[in-house]
C-alpha positions as CSV (number, residue, x, y, z in Angstrom):
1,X,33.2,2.1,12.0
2,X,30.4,5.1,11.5
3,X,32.4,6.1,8.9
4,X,32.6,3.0,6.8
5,X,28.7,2.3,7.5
6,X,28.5,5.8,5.8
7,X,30.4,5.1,2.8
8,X,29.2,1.3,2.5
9,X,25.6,3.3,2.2
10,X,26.8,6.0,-0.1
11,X,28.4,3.2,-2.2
12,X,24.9,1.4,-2.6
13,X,22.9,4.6,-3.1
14,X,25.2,5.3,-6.2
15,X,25.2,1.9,-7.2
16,X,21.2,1.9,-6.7
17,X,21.3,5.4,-8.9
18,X,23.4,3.6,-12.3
19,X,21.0,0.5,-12.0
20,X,19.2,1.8,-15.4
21,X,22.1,2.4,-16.9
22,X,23.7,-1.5,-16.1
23,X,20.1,-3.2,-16.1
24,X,17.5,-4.4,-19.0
25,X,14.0,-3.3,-19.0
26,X,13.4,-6.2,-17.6
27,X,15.3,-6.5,-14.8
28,X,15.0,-2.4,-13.9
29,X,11.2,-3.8,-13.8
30,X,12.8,-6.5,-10.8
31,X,15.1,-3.6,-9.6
32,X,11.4,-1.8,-8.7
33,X,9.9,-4.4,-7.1
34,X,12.4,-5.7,-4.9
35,X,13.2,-1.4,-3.4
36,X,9.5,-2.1,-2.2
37,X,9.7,-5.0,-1.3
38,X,12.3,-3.5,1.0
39,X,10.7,-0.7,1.9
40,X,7.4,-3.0,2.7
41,X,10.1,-5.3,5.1
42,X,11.1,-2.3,7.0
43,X,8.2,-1.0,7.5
44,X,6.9,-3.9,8.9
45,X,10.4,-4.8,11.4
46,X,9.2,-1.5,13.0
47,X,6.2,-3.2,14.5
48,X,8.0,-6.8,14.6
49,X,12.0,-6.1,15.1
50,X,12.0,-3.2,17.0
51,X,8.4,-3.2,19.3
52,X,8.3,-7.0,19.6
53,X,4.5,-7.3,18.0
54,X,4.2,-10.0,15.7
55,X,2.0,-9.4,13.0
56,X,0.6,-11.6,10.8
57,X,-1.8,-9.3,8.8
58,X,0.6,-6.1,7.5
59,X,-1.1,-6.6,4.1
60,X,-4.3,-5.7,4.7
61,X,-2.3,-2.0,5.1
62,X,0.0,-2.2,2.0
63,X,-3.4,-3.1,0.2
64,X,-5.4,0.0,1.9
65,X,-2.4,2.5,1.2
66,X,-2.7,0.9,-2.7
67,X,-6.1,1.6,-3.4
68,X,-5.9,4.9,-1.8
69,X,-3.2,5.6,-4.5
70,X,-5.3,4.5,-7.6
71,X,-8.2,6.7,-6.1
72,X,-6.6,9.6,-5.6
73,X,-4.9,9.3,-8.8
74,X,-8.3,8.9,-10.7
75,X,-9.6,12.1,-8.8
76,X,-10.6,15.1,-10.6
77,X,-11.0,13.6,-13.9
78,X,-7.9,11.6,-13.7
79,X,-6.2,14.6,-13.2
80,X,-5.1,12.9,-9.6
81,X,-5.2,15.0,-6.4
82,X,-1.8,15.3,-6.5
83,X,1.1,15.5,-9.0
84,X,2.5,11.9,-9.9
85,X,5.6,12.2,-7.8
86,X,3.4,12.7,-4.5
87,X,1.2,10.3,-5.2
88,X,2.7,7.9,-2.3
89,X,1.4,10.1,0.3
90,X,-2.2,9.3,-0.6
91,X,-0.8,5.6,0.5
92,X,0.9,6.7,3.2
93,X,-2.3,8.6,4.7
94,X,-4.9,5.3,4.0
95,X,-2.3,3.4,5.5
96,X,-1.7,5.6,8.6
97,X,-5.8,6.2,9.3
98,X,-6.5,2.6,8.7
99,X,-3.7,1.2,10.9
100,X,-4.2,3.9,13.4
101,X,-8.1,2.2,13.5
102,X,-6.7,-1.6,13.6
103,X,-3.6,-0.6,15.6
104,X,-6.0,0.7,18.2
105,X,-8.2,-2.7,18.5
106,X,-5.0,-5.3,17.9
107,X,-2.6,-3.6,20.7
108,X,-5.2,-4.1,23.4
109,X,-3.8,-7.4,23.4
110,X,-0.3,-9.3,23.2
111,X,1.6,-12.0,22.2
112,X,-0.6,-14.7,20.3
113,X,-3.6,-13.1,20.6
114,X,-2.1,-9.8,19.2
115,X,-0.8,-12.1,16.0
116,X,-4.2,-13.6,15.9
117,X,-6.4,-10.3,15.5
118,X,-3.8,-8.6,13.2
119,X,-4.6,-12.0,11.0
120,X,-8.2,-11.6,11.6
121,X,-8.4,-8.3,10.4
122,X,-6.5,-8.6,7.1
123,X,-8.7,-11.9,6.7
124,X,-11.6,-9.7,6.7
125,X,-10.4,-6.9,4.3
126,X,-9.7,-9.7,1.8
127,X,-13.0,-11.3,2.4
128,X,-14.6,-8.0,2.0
129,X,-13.0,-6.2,-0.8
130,X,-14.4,-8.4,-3.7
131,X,-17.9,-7.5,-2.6
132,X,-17.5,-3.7,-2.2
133,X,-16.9,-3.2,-5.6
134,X,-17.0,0.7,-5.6
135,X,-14.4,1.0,-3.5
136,X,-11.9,-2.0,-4.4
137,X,-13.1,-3.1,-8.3
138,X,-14.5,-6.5,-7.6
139,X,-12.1,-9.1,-9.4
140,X,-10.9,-7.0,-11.8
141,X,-9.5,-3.9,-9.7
142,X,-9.2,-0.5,-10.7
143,X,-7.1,0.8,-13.3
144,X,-5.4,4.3,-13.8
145,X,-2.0,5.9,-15.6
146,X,0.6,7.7,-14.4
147,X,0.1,11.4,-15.5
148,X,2.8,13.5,-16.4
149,X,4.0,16.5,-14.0
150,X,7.1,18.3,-13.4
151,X,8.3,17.7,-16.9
152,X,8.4,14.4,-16.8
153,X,5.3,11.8,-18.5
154,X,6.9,8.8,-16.2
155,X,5.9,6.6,-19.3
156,X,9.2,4.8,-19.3
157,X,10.5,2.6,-16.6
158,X,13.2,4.4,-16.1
159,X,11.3,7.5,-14.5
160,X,9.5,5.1,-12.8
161,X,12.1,3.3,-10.9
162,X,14.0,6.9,-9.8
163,X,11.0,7.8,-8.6
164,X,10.7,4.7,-6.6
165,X,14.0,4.9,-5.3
166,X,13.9,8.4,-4.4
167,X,10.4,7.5,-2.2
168,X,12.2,4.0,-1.0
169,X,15.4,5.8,0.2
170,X,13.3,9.1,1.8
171,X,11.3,6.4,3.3
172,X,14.5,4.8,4.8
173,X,15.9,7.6,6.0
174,X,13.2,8.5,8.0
175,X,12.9,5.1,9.3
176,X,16.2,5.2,10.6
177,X,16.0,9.1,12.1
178,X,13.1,7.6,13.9
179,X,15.2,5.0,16.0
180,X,17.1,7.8,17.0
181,X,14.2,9.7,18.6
182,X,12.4,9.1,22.1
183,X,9.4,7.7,21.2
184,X,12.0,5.1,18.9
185,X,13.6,4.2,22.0
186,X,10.4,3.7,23.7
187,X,9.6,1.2,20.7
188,X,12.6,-1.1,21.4
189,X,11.2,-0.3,25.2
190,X,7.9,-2.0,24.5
191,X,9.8,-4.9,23.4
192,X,12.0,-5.4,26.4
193,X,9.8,-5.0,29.0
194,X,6.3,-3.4,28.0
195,X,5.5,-3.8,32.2
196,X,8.1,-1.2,33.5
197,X,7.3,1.1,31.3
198,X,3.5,1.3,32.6
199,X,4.9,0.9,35.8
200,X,6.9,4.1,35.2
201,X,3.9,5.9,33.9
202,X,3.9,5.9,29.9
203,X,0.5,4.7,27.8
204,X,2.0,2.0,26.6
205,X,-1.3,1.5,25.1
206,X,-1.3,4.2,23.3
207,X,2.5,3.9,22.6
208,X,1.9,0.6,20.5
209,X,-0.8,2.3,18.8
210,X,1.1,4.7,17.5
211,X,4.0,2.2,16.6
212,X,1.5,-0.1,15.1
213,X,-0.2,3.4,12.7
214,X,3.5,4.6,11.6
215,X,4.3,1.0,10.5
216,X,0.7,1.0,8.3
217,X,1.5,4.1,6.9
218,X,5.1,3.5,5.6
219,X,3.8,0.3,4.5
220,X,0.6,2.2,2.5
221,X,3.9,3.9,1.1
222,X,5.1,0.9,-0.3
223,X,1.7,0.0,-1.2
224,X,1.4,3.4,-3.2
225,X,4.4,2.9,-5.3
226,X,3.4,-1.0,-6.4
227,X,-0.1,0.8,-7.5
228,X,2.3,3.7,-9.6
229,X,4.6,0.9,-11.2
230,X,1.8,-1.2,-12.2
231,X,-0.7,1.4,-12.8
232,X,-3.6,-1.0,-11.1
233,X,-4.9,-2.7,-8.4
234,X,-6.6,-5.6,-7.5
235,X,-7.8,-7.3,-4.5
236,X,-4.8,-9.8,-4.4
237,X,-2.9,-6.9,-2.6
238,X,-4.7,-8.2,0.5
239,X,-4.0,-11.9,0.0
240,X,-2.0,-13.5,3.2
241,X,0.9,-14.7,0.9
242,X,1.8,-11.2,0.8
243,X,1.6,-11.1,4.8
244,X,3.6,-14.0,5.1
245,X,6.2,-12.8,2.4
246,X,6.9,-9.7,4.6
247,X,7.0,-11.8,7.7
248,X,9.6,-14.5,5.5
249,X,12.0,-11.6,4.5
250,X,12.1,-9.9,7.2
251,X,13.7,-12.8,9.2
252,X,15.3,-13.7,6.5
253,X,17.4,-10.7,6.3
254,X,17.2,-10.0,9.9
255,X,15.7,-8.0,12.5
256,X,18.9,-7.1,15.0
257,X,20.3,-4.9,11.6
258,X,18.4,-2.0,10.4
259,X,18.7,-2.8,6.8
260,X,18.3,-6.5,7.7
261,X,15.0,-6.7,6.2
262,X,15.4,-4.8,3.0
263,X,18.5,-6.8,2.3
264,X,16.2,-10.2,2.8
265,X,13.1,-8.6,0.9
266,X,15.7,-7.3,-2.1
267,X,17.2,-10.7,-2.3
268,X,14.0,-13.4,-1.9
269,X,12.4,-10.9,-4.2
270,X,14.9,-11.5,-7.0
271,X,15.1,-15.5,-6.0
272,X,11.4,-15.4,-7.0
273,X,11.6,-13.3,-9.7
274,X,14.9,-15.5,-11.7
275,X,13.5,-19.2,-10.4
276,X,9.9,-19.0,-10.7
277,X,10.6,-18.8,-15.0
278,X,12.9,-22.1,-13.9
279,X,11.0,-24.2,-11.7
280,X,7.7,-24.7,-10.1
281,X,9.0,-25.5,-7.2
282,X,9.9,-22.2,-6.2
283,X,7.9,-21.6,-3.1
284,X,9.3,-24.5,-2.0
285,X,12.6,-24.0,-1.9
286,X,11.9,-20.2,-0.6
287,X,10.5,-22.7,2.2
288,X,13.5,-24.3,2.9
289,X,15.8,-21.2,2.9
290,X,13.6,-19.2,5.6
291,X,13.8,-23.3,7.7
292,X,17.8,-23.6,6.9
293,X,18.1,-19.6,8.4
294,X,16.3,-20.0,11.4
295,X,18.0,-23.1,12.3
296,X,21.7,-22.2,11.5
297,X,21.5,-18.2,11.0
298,X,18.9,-16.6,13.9
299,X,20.4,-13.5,13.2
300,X,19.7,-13.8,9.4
301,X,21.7,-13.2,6.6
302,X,22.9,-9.3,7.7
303,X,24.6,-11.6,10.7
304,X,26.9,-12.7,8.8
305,X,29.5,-10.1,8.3
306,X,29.5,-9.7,11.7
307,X,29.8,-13.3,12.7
308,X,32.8,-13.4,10.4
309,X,34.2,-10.1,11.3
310,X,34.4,-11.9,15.6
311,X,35.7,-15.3,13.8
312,X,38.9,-13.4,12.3
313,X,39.3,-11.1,15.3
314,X,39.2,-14.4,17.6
315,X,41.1,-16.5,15.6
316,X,43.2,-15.2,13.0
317,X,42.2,-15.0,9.2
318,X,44.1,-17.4,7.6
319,X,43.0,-19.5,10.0
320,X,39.4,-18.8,9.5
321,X,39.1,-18.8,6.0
322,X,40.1,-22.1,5.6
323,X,36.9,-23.0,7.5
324,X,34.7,-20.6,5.5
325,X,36.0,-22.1,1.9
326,X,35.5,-25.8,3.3
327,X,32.0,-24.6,4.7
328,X,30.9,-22.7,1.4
329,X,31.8,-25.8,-0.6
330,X,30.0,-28.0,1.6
331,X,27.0,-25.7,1.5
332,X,27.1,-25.8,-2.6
333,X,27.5,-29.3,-2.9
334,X,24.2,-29.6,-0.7
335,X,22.2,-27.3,-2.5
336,X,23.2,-29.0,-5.4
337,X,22.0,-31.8,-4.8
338,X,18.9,-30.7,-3.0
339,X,17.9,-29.1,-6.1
340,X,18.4,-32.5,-8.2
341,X,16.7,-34.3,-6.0
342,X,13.8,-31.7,-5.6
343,X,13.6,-30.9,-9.1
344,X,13.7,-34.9,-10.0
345,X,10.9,-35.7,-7.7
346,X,9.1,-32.9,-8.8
347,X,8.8,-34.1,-12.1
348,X,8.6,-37.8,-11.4
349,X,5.3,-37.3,-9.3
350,X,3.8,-34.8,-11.9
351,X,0.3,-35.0,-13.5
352,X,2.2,-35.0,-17.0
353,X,4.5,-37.8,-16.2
354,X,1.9,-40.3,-14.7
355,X,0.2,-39.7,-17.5
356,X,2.8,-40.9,-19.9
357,X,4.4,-43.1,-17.6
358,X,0.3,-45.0,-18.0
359,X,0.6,-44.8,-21.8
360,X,3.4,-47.0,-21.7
361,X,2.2,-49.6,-19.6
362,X,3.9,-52.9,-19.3
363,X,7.3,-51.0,-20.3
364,X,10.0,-49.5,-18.3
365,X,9.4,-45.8,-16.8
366,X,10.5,-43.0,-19.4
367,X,13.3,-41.1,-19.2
368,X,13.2,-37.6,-16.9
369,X,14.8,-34.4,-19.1
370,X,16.6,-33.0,-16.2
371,X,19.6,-30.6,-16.5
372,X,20.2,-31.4,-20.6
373,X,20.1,-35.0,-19.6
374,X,17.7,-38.5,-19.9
375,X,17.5,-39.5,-16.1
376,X,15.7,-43.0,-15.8
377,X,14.0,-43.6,-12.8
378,X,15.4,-46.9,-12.3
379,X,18.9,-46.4,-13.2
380,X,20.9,-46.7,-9.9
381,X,23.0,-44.0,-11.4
382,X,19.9,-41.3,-11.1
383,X,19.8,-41.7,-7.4
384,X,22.9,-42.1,-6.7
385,X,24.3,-38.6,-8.1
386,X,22.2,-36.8,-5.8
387,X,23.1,-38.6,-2.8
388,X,26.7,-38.5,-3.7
389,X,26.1,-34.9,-3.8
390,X,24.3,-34.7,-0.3
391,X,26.8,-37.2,1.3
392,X,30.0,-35.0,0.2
393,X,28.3,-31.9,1.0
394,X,27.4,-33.1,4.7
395,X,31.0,-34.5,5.4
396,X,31.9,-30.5,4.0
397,X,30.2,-29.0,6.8
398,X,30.4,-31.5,9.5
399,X,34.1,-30.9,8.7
400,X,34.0,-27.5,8.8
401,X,31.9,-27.7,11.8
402,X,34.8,-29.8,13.6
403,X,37.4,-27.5,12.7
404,X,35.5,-24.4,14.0
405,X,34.9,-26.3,17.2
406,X,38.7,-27.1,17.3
407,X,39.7,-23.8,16.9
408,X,37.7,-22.4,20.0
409,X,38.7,-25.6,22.4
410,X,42.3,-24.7,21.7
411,X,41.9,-21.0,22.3
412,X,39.8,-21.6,25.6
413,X,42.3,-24.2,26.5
414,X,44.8,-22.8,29.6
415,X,48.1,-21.6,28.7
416,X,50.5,-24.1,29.9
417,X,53.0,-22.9,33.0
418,X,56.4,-21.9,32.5
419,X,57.5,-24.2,34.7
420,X,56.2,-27.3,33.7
421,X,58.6,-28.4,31.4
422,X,61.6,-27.4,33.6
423,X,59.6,-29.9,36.6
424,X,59.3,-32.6,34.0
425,X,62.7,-32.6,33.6
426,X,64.0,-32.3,37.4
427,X,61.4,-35.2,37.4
428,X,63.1,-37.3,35.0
């Protein structure tokens, strides 16, 4: 098992290492932001997945560690302070001080109010940093450039996005070595039962703080490398849609699995970045996957393997895969027509279409362009392919659902006795 983990990883790392040569300059440019996006998610499950402290405000720390960056890459001239390719440790170090300085306030409390202070706080830094100018740019940021060092001038994306992964997958690494320490067990120990361990003398107080400052600064990490791709920064970096993102894709992916939440940030970082050029309804649907996941996937989407890996074991794979293709057809069908519905509402309640619907008053609604076709509104037919749709891709699951249920009533079911028939037929 540890060693096909291993070469599952090294697999990835090499497949993460020929993106630039398989990839556009445009999608390389995707390929950086979603390795921070990970690297942003698993920083933040080491406060959330693994110490149990929901946070609602890790932004305000991905924003700090940014500005840091451009700073200290404007130093001296615009010489930096540092070569390029250390330039995420200035992020790192303004995440670390400033989370150490919230960390210390927010752990003094729990549960909601914990969540509630972490919010407060990031609510404040993005309330404050359009007014100190000097030190976050006012509305326009700060701008900088990437200088060249080690004989590289990281004016291509290329460099840019090795240096990212290099920094993403360091970052990683150390993540993971830190599970494996004491003070990591201690974090899944604050989690569990925060109580015994003051009861068995620890500062848990203390602990949490120091949880809550090594999340900020890997997260300032991540904050440092957005700031070196996009050679700015602005005050958005604070905004709570970035708070809530990391709080979406971390569950998304998974918090029982270590590279659950890179795996959710990667992929809901991609959704975004191919559907929001499709549809405006984008958000929307990233809505209803995070709803759909917590209702049918707790575990998120890194579950799955192993939910399917206990399925085969417990009931055979040909058995099993009959269920999964009935169940992934059923799911298609659904989000098929959940998108037609979606995307025909969308348009029928639009500014645009009111408008022209009102220029042709007294006449019957126009025609919806949807999918290379003229959907009228009052055609049966335009409501009736989505609910087609919906309808078969419901029976599909409910199906699937029923034969699933089947399968583990028949192998709870007592194994008849050897000597039942032979009674039966004494009987008769």
């Amino acid at each position: 098992m540890k060693n096909s983990r291993f070469l599952s990883c090294l697999a990835a790392v090499l497949l993460l290492a020929a993106l630039p040569y398989l990839l556009s300059q445009g999608l390389l440019n995707a390929a950086i932001q979603m390795l921070i996006a990970a690297l942003f998610a698993s920083a933040y499950n080491l406060l959330c997945g693994q110490a149990g402290m929901l946070s609602f405000g890790h932004a305000a720390y991905f924003g700090v560690g940014a500005f840091a960056t451009v700073h200290a890459m404007n130093a001296l001239g615009g010489e930096g302070l540092v070569p390029t390719p250390l330039m995420p440790l200035a992020g790192a170090v303004g995440g670390l001080l400033f989370g150490g300085i919230a960390g210390w306030f927010a752990t003094k409390r729990s549960g909601t109010y914990f969540a509630m202070i972490t919010l407060a706080i990031a609510e404040l830094v993005h309330a404050l940093a359009p007014q100190l100018k000097g030190l976050f740019g006012g509305e326009a940021g700060i701008s900088t450039m990437r200088m060249p060092a080690w004989g590289l001038d990281f004016g291509s994306t290329t460099q840019v996005y090795y240096l990212t992964l290099a920094w993403v997958l360091l970052a990683l690494l150390l993540l993971y070595l830190y599970t494996r320490t004491p003070l990591g067990r201690l974090t899944v120990g604050l989690r569990e039962n925060s109580q015994r361990l003051r009861f068995l003398g620890y500062n848990v107080h203390g602990l949490a703080t120091a949880v809550f400052a090594i999340s900020a600064m890997f997260s300032g990490m991540a904050g440092g490398l957005q700031v070196i791709s996009n050679e700015s920064a602005n005050y958005v970096l604070f905004d709570p849609s970035l708070s809530a993102a990391a709080v979406l894709n971390t569950y998304i992916g998974g918090v029982q699995v270590f590279l659950g939440p890179a795996l959710g940030a990667a992929l809901m970082t991609f959704f975004g970045y191919a559907v929001s050029d499709l549809t405006q309804s984008w958000l929307l649907y990233q809505g209803i996957v995070f709803v759909l996941v917590m209702m049918f996937m707790p575990a998120g989407l890194s579950g799955l393997p192993g939910l399917a890996r206990r399925l085969r074991e417990r009931h055979g794979a040909a058995r099993v895969l009959g269920v999964f293709a009935l169940a992934i057809a059923g799911a298609a069908l659904l989000a098929a027509g959940g998108v037609f519905l979606v995307e025909l509402l969308q348009r029928l309640f639009s500014q645009d279409y009111r408008a022209l619907a009102q220029l042709g008053a007294g006449k019957p609604w126009p025609a919806i362009a949807l999918f290379d076709h003229s959907w009228r509104p009052g055609a049966p037919l335009t409501w009736l392919v989505p609910g087609l749709l919906l309808a078969g891709g419901g029976a599909a699951v409910w199906t699937s659902r029923r034969r699933l249920a089947r399968l583990d009533s028949e192998e709870q079911a007592p194994p008849a006795s050897p000597g039942a028939g032979a009674a039966k037929e004494t009987l008769a």
